[in-house]
C-alpha positions as CSV (number, residue, x, y, z in Angstrom):
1,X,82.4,53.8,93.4
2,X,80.0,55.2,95.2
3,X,78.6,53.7,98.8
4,X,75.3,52.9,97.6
5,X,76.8,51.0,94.9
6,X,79.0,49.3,97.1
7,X,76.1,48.2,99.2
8,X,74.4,46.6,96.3
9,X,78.0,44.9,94.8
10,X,78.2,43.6,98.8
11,X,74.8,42.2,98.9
12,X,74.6,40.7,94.9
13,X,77.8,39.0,96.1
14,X,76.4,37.7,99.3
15,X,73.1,36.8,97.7
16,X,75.9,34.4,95.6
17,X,77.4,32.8,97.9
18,X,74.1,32.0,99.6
19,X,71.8,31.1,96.7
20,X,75.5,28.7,96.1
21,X,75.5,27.3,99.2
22,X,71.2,26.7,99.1
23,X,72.2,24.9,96.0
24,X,74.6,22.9,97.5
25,X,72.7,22.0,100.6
26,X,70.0,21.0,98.1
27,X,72.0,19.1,96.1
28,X,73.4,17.1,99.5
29,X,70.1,16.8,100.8
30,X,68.8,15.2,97.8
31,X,71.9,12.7,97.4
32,X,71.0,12.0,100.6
33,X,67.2,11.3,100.1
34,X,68.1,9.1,97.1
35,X,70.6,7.0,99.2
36,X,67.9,6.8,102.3
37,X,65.0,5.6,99.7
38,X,67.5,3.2,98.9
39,X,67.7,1.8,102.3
40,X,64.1,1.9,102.8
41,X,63.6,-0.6,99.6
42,X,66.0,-2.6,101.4
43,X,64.4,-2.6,104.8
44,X,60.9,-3.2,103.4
45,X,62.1,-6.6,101.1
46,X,63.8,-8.1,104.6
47,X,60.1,-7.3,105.7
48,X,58.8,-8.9,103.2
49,X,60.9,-11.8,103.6
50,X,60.3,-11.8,107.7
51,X,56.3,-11.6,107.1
52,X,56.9,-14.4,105.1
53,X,58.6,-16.5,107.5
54,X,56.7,-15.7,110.3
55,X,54.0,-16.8,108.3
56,X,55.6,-20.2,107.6
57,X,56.6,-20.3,111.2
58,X,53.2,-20.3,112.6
59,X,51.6,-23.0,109.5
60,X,54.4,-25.2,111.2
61,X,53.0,-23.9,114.6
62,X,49.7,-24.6,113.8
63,X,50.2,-28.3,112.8
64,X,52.4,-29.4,115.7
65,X,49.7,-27.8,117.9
66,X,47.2,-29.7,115.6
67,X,49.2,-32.6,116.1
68,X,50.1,-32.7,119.7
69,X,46.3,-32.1,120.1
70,X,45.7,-35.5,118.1
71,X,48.0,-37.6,120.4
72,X,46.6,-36.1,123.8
73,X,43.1,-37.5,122.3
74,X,44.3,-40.6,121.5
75,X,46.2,-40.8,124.7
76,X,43.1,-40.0,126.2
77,X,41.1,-42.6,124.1
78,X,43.8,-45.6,125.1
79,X,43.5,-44.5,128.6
80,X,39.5,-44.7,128.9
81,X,39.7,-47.8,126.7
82,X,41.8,-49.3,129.4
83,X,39.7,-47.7,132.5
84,X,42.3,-45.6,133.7
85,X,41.2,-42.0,135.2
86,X,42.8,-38.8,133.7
């Protein structure tokens, strides 16, 4: 065979090997991105779940606050009833 034949034969067969490997890579990136969008359904229904408690959190916040503030006025109240400085 002839050089310039050779040449060509060498680089078809390289172009092979690479467009093989390109499809591998491709093929493990996109296992990859399947698996990570996975994870990121995951993550964003525990964030779902955490925004959810936090907002239960502070309604329970919100009362005691709402409650303690209640009690300091009646506190209050008893104490000027009875003529007692604050």
């Amino acid at each position: 065979m002839d050089p310039r034949h050779e040449d060509i034969v060498r680089w078809l067969e390289d172009g092979r090997e690479l467009f093989g490997r390109m499809q591998e890579r491709i093929s493990n990136l996109a296992n990859e991105n399947e698996r990570l969008l996975g994870r990121l359904g995951e993550v964003e229904v525990a964030l779902s779940h955490a925004d959810q408690d936090n907002t239960r959190v502070r309604a329970d916040r919100d009362q005691l606050l709402a409650a303690f503030n209640r009690l300091a006025y009646l506190v209050d109240q008893i104490r000027l009833s009875r003529g007692v400085d604050t």
